[in-house]
C-alpha positions in Angstrom: 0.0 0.0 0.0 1.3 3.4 -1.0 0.6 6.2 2.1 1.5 9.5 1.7 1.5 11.8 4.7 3.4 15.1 6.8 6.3 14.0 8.6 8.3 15.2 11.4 12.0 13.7 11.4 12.7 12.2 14.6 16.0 10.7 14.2 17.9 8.8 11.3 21.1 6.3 10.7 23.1 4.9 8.2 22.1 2.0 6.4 24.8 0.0 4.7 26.9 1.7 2.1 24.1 4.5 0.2 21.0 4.1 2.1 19.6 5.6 5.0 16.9 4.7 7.5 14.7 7.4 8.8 12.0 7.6 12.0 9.5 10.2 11.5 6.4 11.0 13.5 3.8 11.5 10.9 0.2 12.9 11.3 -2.1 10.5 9.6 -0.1 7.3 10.8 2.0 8.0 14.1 5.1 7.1 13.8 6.6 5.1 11.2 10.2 3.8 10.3 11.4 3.7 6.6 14.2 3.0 4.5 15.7 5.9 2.0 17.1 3.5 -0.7 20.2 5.5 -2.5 19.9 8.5 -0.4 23.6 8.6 0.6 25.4 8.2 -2.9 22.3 10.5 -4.6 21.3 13.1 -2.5 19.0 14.9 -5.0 17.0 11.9 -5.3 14.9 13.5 -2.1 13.9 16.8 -1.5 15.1 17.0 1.9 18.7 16.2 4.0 16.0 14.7 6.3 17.5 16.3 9.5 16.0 15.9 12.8 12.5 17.7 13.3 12.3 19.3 9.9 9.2 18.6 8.6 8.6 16.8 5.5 6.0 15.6 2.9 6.8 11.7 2.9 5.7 9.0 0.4 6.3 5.6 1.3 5.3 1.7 0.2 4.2 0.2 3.3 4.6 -3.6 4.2 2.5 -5.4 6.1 4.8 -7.8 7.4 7.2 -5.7 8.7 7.9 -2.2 10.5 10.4 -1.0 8.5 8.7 0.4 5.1 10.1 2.1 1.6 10.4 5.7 1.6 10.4 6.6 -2.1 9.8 10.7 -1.9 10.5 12.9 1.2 9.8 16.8 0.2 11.2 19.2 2.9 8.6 21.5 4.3 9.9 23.5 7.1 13.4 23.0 8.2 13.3 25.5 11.6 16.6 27.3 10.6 16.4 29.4 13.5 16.2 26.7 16.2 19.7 25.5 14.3 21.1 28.7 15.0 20.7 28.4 18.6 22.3 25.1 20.6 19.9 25.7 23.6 17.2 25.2 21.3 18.4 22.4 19.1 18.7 20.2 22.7 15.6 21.3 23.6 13.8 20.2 20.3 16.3 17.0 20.6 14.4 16.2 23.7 11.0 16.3 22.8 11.9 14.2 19.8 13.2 11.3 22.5 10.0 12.0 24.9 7.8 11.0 21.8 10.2 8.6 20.1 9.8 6.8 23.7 6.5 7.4 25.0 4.4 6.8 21.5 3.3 3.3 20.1 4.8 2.5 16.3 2.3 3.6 14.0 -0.7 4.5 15.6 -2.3 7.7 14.7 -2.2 10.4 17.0 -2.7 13.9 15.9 -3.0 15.8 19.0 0.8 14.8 19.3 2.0 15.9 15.3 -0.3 19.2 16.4 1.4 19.5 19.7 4.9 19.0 18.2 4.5 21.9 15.7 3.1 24.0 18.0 6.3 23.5 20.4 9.0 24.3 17.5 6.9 27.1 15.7 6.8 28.4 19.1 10.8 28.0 20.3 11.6 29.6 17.2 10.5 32.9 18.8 10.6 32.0 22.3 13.3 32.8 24.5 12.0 30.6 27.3 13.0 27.1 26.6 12.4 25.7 29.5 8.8 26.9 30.5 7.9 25.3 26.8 9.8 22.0 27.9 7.8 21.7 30.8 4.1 22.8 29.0 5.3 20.2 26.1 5.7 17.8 28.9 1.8 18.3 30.6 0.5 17.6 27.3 3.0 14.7 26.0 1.8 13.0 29.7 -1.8 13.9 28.4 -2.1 12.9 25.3 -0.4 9.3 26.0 -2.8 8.6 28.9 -0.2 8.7 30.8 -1.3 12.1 32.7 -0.9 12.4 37.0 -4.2 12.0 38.7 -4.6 15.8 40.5 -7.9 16.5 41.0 -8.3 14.5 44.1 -5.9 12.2 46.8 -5.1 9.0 45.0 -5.5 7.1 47.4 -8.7 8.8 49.7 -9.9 10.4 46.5 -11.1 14.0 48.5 -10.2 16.9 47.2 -6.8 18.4 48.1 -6.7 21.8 49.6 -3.5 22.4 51.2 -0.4 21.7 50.5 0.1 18.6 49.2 2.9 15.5 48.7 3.0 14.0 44.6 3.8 10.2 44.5 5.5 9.1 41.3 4.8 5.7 42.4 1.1 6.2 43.1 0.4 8.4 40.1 -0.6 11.7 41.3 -1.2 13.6 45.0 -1.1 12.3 48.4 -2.8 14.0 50.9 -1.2 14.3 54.1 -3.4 12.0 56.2 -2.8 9.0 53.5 0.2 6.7 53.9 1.9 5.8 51.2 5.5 3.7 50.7 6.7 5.9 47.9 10.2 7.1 48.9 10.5 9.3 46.0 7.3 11.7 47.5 7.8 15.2 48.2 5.5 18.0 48.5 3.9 20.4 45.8 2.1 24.1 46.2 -1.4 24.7 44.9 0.4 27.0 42.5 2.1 23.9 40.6 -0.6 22.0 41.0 -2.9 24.5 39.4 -0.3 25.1 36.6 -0.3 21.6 35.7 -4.5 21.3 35.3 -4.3 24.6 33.5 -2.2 23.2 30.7 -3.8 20.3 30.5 -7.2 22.0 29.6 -5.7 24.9 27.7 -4.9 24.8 23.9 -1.4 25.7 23.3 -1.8 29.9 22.6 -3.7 29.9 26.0 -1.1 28.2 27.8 2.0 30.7 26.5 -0.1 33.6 28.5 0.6 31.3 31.9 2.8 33.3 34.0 5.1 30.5 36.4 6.5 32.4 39.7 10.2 30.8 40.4 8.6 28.3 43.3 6.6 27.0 40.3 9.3 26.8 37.8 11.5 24.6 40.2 8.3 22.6 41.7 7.7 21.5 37.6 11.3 20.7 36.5 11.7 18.2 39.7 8.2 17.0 39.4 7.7 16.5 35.7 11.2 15.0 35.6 10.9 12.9 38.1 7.3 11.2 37.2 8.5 10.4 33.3 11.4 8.4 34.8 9.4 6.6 37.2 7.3 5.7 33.8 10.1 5.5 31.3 12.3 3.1 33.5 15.5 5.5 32.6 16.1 9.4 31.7 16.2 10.2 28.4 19.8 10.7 27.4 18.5 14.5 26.1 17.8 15.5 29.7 21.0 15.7 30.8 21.6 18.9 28.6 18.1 20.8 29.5 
């Protein structure tokens, strides 16, 4: 079957002596693995250098009996020149390539992610604040997987949480403080972070951009966020280390 579809380049390698094999996130088919027959020793034979997250316009034989499909055309769309410019940025874009390289099933279709993904590097293009987009790209990454902390309530009382409260990595969301819980990895969260995260969650992506994170919040989000997709992955991303 021949598919045709927009791509965003999540990573590629060699593949013996001229060809290439590409991973792209795509938005009518998730993401999807492919091999560039040629590519090497004929560049011009594709319209792109398929770099990682440029965005394409990929054509490709798909087999049924296997994951890895033919890539005959890949057209480059938008190739984010400014994020290039900036090493900052590239890392951070190199992350959120690994988060959903990990985190997402092979091919099955999720657009709120391809959506989600241009709306982070359309944004960091213009944005100097890398790391407030990191952590909103993280809330909805963790959403859109079903993978999302349970705040709205205790996880283990399930009332309502008015005070300051203590987030379980292990339990999947808040504690309150008369609940035990064995999780050695607890610690506590403000209202403030806790708000944050539910606003992003609800908000499309222009909405969230008008959030305003005090420092306390800034800090609470980079250990929290951090330390849940760990818990999840089984590892850090090798990406994280540079953000």
């Amino acid at each position: 079957m021949i598919l045709q579809t927009e791509a965003i380049v999540l990573k590629t390698f060699d593949f013996r002596e001229t060809s290439r094999i590409a991973h792209f996130y795509t938005r009518d088919h998730g993401k999807v693995s492919g091999v560039m027959k040629g590519i090497r020793k004929e560049p011009k034979k594709f319209g792109s250098s398929v770099e990682r997250f440029s965005v394409n316009d990929i054509v490709y034989y798909q087999y049924r009996r296997s994951d890895l499909h033919l890539i005959s055309q890949c057209d480059l769309k938008n190739f984010f020149f400014p994020i290039r410019q900036e090493l900052p940025k590239s890392l951070a874009a190199y992350y959120i390539l690994e988060l959903v390289s990990v985190m997402l099933p092979p091919e099955e279709k999720n657009v709120s992610v391809y959506d989600l993904m241009l709306d982070f590097l359309n944004t960091l293009e213009q944005s100097a604040d890398i790391h407030t987009l990191v952590h909103f790209f993280q809330i909805k990454i963790l959403l859109y997987s079903g993978f999302k902390p349970h705040l709205d309530t205790c996880v283990k009382c399930r009332r309502i949480v008015r005070q300051q409260a203590r987030f379980s990595p292990n339990e999947g969301g808040l504690v309150c403080r008369d609940c035990h819980t064995p999780d050695s990895n607890i610690h506590l969260i403000s209202q403030g972070t806790v708000a944050s995260i539910l606003h992003v969650e609800k908000s499309p992506w222009t909405q969230c951009l008008r959030l305003k994170l005090t420092p306390r919040v800034r800090e609470e989000l980079k250990y929290t966020l951090n330390n849940f997709l760990v818990f999840h992955l089984g590892r850090r991303l090798k990406s994280a280390r540079y953000l």
